[in-house]
C-alpha positions as CSV (number, residue, x, y, z in Angstrom):
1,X,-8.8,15.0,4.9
2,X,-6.3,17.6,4.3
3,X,-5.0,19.4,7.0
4,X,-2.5,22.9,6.0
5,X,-0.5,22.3,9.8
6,X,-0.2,18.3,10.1
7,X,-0.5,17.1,6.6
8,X,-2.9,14.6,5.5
9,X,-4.2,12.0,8.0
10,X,-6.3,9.5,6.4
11,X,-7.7,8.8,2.5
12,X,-10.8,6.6,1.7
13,X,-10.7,4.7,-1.4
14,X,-12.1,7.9,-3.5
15,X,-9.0,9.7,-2.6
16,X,-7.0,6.3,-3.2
17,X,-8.0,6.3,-6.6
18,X,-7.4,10.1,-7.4
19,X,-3.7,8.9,-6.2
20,X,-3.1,5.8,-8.0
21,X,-4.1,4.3,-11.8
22,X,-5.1,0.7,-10.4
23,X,-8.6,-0.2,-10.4
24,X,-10.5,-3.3,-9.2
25,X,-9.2,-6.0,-9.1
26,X,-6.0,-4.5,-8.9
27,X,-6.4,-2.2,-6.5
28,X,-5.3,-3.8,-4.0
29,X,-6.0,-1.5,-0.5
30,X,-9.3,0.0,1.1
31,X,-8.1,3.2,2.9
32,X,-5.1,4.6,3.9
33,X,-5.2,5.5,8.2
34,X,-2.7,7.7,10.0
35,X,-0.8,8.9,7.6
36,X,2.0,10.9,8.3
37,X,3.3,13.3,5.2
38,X,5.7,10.8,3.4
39,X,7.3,9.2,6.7
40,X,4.7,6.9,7.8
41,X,1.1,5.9,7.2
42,X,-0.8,2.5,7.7
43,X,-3.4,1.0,4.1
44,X,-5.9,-1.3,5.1
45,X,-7.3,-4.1,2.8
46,X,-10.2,-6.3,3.2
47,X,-9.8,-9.4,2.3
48,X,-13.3,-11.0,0.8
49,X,-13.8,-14.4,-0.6
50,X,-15.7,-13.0,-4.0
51,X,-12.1,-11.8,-5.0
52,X,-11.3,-13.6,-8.3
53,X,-7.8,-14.7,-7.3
54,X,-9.4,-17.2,-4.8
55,X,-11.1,-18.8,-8.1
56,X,-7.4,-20.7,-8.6
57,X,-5.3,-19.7,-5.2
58,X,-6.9,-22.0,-3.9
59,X,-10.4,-22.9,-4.6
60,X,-10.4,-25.9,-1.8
61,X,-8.7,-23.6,1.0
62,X,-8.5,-19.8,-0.4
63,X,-5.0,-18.3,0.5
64,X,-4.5,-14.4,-0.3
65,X,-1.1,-14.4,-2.5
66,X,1.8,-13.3,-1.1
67,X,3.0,-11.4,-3.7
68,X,-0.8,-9.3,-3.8
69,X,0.6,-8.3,-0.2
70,X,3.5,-6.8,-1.2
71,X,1.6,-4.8,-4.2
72,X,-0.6,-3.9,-1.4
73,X,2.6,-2.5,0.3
74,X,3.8,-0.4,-3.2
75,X,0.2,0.5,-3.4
76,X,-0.4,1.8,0.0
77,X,4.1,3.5,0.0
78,X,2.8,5.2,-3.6
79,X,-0.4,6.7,-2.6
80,X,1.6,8.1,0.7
81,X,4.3,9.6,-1.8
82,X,1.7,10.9,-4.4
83,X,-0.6,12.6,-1.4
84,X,3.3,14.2,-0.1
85,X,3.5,15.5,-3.7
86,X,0.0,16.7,-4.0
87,X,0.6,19.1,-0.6
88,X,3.3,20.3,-2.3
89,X,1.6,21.1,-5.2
90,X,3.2,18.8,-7.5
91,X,1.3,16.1,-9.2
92,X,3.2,13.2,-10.4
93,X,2.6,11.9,-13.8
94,X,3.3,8.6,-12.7
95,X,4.2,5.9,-9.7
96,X,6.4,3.3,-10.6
97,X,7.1,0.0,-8.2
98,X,10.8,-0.3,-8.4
99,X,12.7,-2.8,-6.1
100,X,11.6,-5.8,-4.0
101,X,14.1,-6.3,-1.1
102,X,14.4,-8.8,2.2
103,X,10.7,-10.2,1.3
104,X,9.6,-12.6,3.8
105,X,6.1,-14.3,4.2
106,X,4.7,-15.4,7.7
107,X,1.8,-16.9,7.9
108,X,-1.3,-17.2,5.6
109,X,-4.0,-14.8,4.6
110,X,-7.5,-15.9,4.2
111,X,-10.9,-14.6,3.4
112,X,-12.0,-12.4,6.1
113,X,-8.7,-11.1,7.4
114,X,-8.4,-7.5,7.3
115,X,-4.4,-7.2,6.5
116,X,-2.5,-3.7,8.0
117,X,0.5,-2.4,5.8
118,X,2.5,-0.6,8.2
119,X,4.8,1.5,5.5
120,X,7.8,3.5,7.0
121,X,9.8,5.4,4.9
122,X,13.7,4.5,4.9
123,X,14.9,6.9,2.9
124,X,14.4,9.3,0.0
125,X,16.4,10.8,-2.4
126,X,15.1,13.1,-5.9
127,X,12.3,11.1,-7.4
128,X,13.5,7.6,-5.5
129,X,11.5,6.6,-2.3
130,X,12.5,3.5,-0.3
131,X,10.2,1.9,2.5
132,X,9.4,-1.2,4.7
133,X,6.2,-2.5,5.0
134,X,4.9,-5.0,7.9
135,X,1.6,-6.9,6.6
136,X,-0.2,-7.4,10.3
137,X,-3.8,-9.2,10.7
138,X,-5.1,-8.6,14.6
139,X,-1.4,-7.7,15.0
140,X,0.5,-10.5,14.2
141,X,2.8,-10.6,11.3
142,X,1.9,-12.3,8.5
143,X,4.5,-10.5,5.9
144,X,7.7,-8.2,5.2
145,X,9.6,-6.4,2.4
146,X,11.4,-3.5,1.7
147,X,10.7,-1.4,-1.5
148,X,10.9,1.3,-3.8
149,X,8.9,3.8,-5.7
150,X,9.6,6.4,-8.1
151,X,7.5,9.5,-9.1
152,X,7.3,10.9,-12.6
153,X,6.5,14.7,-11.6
154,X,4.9,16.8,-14.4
């Protein structure tokens, strides 16, 4: 949903994958809810035991990988900074995941956990976007990182 006055709010997984090259099972969020231009927005990922990382992480007690959390992060920060680009009429060529900082994991992720990146932007300079993410299930914690994108604009 694109709005001219208040930028755009929300994008379903059609819009997510107009924004970003991955595709299952790398694509690793559902939707993207209350976005806000390039400052804020929050990407929502179901977690579902037919997943094929659960085949070896870990087949006895399935635990969603930490570091699929933070590409969930970069995934949900670089849709948010292509959709910016978009209502400015510039389409990047490409999103690259750039920097990893101050990562920290909670508590464990498991089938049937529906895991919140809460992405704010920290800065942005040129091409370079910085953000921290908050991985939340039913609001508690569960990881945290910092990191960067950059945009390859046309």
């Amino acid at each position: 949903m694109n709005d001219a006055t208040t930028g755009l709010e929300a994008a379903d997984i059609v819009q997510i994958l107009s924004y970003l090259p991955h595709r299952y099972p790398f694509l690793l969020i559902d939707r993207i809810i209350e976005m806000k231009g390039d400052e804020s927005c929050i990407g929502i990922k179901n977690v579902t035991y037919n997943e094929p990382q659960f085949m070896g992480h870990f087949p006895s007690r399935p635990l969603f990988p930490g570091v699929f959390m933070i590409e969930g992060m970069a995934q949900t920060a670089g849709a948010m900074c292509v959709a910016s680009k978009l209502a400015q009429k510039a389409r990047p060529k490409e999103v690259y995941f750039m920097t990893i900082d101050k990562a920290k994991f909670r508590k464990p992720v498991v089938p049937g956990d529906t895991v919140e990146y809460h992405m704010t932007k920290l800065a942005n300079r040129r091409n370079m976007w910085w953000y921290r993410g908050e991985a939340k299930v039913n609001g508690v914690l569960v990881c945290e990182a910092e990191v960067s994108a950059m945009l390859v604009v046309e």
